[in-house]
C-alpha positions in Angstrom: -149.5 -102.6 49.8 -146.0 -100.8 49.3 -143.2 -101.4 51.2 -140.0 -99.4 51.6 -137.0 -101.0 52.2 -134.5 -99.2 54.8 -131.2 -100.4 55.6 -129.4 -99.2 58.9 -125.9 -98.7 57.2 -124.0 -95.9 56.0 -125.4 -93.6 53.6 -123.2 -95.4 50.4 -125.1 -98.1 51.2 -128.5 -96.6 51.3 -127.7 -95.1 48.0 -126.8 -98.2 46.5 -129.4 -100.5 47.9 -132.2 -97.9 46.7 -131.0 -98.1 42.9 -132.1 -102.1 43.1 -134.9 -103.2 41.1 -137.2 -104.5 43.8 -137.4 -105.3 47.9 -139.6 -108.2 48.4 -141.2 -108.0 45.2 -142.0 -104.5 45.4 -140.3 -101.0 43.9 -137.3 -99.7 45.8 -137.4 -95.5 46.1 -135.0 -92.8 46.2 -133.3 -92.2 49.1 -134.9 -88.6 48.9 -138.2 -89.6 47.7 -140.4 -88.0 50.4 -143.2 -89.8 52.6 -145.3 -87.8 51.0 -145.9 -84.5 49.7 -148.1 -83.4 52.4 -148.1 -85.0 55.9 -151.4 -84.0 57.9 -151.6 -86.5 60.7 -149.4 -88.7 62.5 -149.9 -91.0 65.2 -148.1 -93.8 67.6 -149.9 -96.7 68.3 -150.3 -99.4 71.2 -146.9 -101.6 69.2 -144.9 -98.3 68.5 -146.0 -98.1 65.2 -145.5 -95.0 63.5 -148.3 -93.9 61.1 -148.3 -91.0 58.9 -151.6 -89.6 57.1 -151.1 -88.1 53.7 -153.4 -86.1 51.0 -152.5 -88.0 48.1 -150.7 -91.4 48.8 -153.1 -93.0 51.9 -151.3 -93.9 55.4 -147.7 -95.0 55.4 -146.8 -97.4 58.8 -143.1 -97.3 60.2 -142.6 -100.2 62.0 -139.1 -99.7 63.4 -137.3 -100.9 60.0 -140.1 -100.8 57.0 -142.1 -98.2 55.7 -145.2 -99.8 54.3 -148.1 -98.1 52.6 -151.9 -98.6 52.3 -153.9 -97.7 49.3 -157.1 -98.0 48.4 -156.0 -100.8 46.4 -155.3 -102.2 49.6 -158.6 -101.6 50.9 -158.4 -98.2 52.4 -161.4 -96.1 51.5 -159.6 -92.8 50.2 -155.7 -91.7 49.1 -156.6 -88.5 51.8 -156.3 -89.8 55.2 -157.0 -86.8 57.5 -156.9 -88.4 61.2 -155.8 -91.4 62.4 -156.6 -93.4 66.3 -156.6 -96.5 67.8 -159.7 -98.1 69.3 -159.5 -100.3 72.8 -159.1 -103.6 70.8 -156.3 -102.6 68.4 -158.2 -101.9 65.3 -156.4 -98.5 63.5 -159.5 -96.4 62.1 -158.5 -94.0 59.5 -160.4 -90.9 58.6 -160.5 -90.4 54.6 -161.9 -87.4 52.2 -164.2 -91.1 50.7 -165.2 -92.6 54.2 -163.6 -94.0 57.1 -161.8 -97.1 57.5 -160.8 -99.6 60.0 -157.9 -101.7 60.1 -157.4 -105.1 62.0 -153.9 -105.7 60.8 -155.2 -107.3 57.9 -158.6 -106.0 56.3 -160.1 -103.1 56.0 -163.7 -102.4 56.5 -165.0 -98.8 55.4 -168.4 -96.6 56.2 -170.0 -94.6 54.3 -172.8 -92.7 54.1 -174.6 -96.0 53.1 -173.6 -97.4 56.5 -175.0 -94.2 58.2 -172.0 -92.2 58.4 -173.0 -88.2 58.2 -170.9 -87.5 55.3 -168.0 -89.5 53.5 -165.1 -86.5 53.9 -163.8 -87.2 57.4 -162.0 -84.2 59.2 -161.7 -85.8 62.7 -161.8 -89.0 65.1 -161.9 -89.2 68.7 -162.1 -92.4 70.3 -163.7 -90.8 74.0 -163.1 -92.0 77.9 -166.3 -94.0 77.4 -165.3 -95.3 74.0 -167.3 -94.0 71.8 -165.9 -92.6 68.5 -166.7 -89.3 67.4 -166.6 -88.7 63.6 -166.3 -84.7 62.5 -166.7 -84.4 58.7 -167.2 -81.4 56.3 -171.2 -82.4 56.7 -171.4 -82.3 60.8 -170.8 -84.8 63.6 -171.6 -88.3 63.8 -171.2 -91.3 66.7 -170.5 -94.7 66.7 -171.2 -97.0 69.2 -169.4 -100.5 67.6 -172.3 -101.2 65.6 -174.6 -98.1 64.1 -173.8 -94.4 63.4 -176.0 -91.8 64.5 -176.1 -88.1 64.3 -175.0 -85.7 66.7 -176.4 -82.5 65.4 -174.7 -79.1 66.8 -176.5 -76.5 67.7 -175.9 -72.9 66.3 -174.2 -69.6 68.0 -175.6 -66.4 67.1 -172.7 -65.2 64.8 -172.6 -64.0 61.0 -171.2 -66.5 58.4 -170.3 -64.2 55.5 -171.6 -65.4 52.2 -168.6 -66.7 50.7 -167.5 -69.3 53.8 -168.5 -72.3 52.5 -167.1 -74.5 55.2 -169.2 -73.8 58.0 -171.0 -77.0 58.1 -167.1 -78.2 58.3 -166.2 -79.9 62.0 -162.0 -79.3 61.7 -161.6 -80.7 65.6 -163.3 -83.1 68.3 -161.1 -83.0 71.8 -161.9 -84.8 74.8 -160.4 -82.3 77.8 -159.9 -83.9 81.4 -163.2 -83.4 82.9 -165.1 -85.2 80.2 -166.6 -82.7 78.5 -166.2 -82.9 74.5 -164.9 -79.7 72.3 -165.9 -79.3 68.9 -164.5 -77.0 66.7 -166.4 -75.7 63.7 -165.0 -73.5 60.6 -167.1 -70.6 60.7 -169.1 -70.8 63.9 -165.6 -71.1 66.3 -165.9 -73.8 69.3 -168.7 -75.5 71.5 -168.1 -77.2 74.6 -170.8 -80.7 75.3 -171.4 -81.3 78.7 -172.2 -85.3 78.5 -174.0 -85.3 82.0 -175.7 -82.6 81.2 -176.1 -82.5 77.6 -175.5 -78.4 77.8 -173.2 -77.1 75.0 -171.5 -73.8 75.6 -170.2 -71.5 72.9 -167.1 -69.7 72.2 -166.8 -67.3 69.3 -164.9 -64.2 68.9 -167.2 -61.7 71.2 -165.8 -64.4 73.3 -162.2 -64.0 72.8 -161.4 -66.6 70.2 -158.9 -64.7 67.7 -161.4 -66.0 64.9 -164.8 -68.2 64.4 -162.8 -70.8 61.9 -161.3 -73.1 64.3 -159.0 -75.5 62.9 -157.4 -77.1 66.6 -158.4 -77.2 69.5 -155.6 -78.6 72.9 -155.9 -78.6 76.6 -152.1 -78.1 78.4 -151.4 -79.5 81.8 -152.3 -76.7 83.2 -156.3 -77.3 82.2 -155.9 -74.1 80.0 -157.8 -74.5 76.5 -155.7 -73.5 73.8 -157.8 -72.9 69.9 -156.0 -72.4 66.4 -157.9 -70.3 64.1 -157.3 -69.8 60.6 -158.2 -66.5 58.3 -162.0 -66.6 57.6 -161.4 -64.1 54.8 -159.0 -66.5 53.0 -162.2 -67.7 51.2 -163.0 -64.2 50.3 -163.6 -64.2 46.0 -161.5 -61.4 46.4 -157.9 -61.5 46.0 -157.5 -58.0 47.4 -159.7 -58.6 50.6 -158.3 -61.9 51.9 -156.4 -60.7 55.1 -158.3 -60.7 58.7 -158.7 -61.6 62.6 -157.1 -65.1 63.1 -154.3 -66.8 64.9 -153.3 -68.3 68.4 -156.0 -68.0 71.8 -155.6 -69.4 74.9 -158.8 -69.5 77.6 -158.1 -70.0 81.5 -161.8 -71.2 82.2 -162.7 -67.2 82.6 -161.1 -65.4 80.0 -159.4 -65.5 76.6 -155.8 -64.3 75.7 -154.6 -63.8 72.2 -150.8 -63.1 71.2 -150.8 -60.0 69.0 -147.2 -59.3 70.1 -145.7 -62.6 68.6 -144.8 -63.0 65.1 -147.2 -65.1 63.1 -149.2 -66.2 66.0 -152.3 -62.8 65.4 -153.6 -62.4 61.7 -152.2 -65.8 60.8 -153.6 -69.0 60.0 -152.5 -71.8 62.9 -153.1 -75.1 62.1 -152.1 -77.4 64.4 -150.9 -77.3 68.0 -149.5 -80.0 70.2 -148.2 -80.4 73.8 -144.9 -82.6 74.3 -143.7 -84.6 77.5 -142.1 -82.4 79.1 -145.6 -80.0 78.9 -144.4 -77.6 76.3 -146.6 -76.3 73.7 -145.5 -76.6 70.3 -147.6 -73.8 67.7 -147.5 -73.7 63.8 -147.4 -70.3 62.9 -148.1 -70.8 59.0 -145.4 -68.4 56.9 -143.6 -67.9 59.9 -142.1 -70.9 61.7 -142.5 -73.2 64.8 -143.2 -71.4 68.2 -142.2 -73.5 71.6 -143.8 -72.3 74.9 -142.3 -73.0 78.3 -144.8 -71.9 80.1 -143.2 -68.6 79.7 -141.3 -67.8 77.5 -142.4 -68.6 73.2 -138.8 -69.5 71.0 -139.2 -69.2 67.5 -137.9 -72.0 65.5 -138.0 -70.9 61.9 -135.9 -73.1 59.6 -135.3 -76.4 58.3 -132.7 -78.2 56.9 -134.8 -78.7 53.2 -136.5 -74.7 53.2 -137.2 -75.5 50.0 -139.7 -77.8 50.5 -141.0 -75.6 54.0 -140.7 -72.3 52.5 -144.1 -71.5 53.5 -144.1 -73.3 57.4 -147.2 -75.3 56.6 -146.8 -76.8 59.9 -149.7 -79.8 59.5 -149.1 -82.2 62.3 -146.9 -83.0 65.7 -146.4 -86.2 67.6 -143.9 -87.5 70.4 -143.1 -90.8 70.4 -142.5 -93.0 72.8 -138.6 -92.6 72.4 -139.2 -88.9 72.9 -138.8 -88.0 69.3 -140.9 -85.0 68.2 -142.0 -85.8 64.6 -143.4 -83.0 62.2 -145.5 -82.9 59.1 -145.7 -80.3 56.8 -146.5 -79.4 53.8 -143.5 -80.1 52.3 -143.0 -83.9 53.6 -142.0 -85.4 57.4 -139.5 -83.7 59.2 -138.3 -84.3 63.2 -137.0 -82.1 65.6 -133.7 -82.9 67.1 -131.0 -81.0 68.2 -132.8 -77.3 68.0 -133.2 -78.6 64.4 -135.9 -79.2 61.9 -134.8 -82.3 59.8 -136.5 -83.5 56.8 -137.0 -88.3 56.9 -137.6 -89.2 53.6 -138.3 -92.9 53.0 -135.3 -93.9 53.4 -135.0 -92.0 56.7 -133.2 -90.9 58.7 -135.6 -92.1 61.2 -133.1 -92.7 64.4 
C-alpha cells in the first residue's frame, strides 16, 4: 500500500515537505507527480471516500487528507482497474483487466474465471435495485448473487460486425434506468434493453438511430431520456487510410433517437463517457474536441485546461460529483476538476479543495 502525504499549507510548504525522504515509512512524490497517467473511473463512496481507477497504477483512495494506493502487491487482482461500486454492506468491488476484486477495508478477495467469473478483463459493474452485481467483461456478461457467478448470455441483433472488429464480444456498459429495466451496451452490436419481469430484451442499433453499434456509455437524465456514447467502429480498421466513420452522441425519448451532427465533436467522434451532475446537467466528452455541458437547452463547449499539455487530445475518461458538489474529471492525461468555468489539473499533492 502507498500513501501520499498532503499537507494543507502554502505551496512552499508543499514543495518542501515533498523533497523528504519518507511519510510514514513510505516514498514522498512530487508535488506534480500525477494520480496517474490515465484516470478511467472515479467514484464516492458511503464515507466520502474518493476513489480513482487507473490503467497502470491500481485504485488510489482520497480520504480527505491522504492519497493511498492499492496494488496488486496489496492484494488487488490487476494494476488496470476499469470500474469501481460499493455493495450494500460496504465492501468496494473493483473491476480489473486480471479479475475482480473486493475490498472490506482490509483484504482483498478476487474472482476469476476459476471462481466462475465469464472472463478475467472486467469492463463494467453494476450493483442493481435488487442487489445483484452485474459483471460486463471483454468475454460477455456474468451475475453474482453473493456466492456463485453465473452467465447471463446476450442475445444477438441482426447487424453486420465487419471482420476486423474484434471487440464485439466486449460489454463496455451495464446501467440500471428508473423503471428497472437493465441496459447493456455492447461494442459492435450497439445496446439492448432486459426487461427483468419479463425477461424480453429489446435492441437498439443504428437502423435504430444509435449514431454507431460500438457503444461505449450508456446514461438516463432526469428527464427519463436515454442518452448512448458511441465510439468509431472503423477505428479498428487495418487501414490507416479508412479509419474515419458514423459515431458520436444520441439521445432516445422512448420513441425516437436524436443525434447532434450540428455540434462540434459530438457526430463522427468517439464519446466516451457521459455523466449527469446535481443540478441535472449533462456533461459529454467529445474526444479531440473538449467538454460539452447541456442545460437542457443550450450545449457550452468547454475546451481547455490549465495543463493542455497533458489533455491535448480531450480524452475525457470519467466524471463524478461529490458530495461537496465538486465535479471531478479523468482523462487521459491525469485527474483534473472543474471549478470556476475551469478545467484544473490535482496531482498528488492536490489541489484537492
Amino acid at each position: 500500500m502507498k500513501k501520499v502525504c498532503f499537507y494543507l499549507s502554502t505551496k512552499s510548504l508543499m514543495l518542501l515537505f515533498a523533497s523528504l525522504a519518507a511519510c510514514n515509512g513510505q516514498p514522498v512524490f512530487q508535488a506534480d507527480a500525477q494520480i496517474s497517467e490515465y484516470v478511467v473511473e472515479i467514484f464516492e463512496d458511503q464515507k466520502g471516500n474518493l476513489w480513482f481507477g487507473t490503467m497502470s497504477d491500481g485504485v488510489a483512495r482520497f480520504d480527505g487528507e491522504m492519497l493511498t494506493y492499492f496494488s496488486e502487491k496489496d492484494g488487488l487482482a490487476g494494476s488496470t482497474v476499469a470500474s469501481i461500486t460499493e455493495d450494500q454492506d460496504g465492501n468496494m468491488w473493483f473491476g480489473t483487466h486480471s479479475g475482480l476484486s473486493r475490498f472490506d477495508g482490509k483484504t482483498f478477495t478476487n474472482f476469476t474465471t476459476k471462481e466462475g467469473l465469464c472472463h478475467d478483463r472486467v469492463s463494467n459493474i453494476l450493483l442493481d435495485s435488487g442487489g445483484t452485481i452485474w459483471v460486463g467483461t471483454w468475454g460477455g456478461v456474468c451475475r453474482f448473487d453473493g456466492s456463485v457467478f453465473s452467465d447471463f448470455p446476450l442475445p444477438l441483433p441482426d447487424v453486420d460486425v465487419p471482420d476486423y472488429l474484434s471487440t464485439a464480444n466486449w460489454v463496455t456498459v451495464i446501467m440500471e434506468d428508473s423503471q428497472g429495466h437493465i441496459w447493456f451496451g455492447r461494442s459492435g452490436f450497439g445496446a439492448c434493453r432486459y426487461n427483468i419481469a419479463s425477461g424480453e430484451f429489446i435492441h437498439f442499433t443504428k437502423k435504430d438511430g444509435l449514431a454507431s453499434n460500438c457503444v461505449q456509455t450508456i446514461l438516463e437524465d432526469k428527464n427519463g431520456h436515454v442518452w448512448f456514447g458511441t465510439r468509431v467502429a472503423e477505428r479498428d480498421h487495418p487501414d490507416p487510410d479508412s479509419r474515419s466513420g458514423d459515431g458520436g452522441l444520441s439521445r432516445y425519448d422512448g420513441e425516437t433517437f436524436v443525434q447532434y451532427p450540428e455540434w462540434e465533436g459530438l457526430h463522427h467522434n468517439d464519446i466516451y463517457t457521459i455523466y449527469e451532475d446535481k443540478k441535472g446537467n449533462t456533461w459529454i466528452g467529445a474526444t479531440g474536441v473538449g467538454a460539452y455541458r447541456f442545460d437542457g437547452s443550450t450545449f457550452t463547449l468547454f475546451k481547455e485546461t490549465d495543463r493542455m499539455d497533458l489533455t491535448h487530445r480531450f480524452g475525457l475518461q470519467a466524471a463524478w460529483e461529490d458530495r461537496n458538489g465538486v465535479l471531478w474529471l479523468g482523462f487521459s492525461g491525469g485527474l483534473f476538476r472543474f471549478t470556476d468555468f475551469a478545467i484544473v489539473n490535482v496531482t498528488q499533492q492536490g489541489p484537492w479543495k
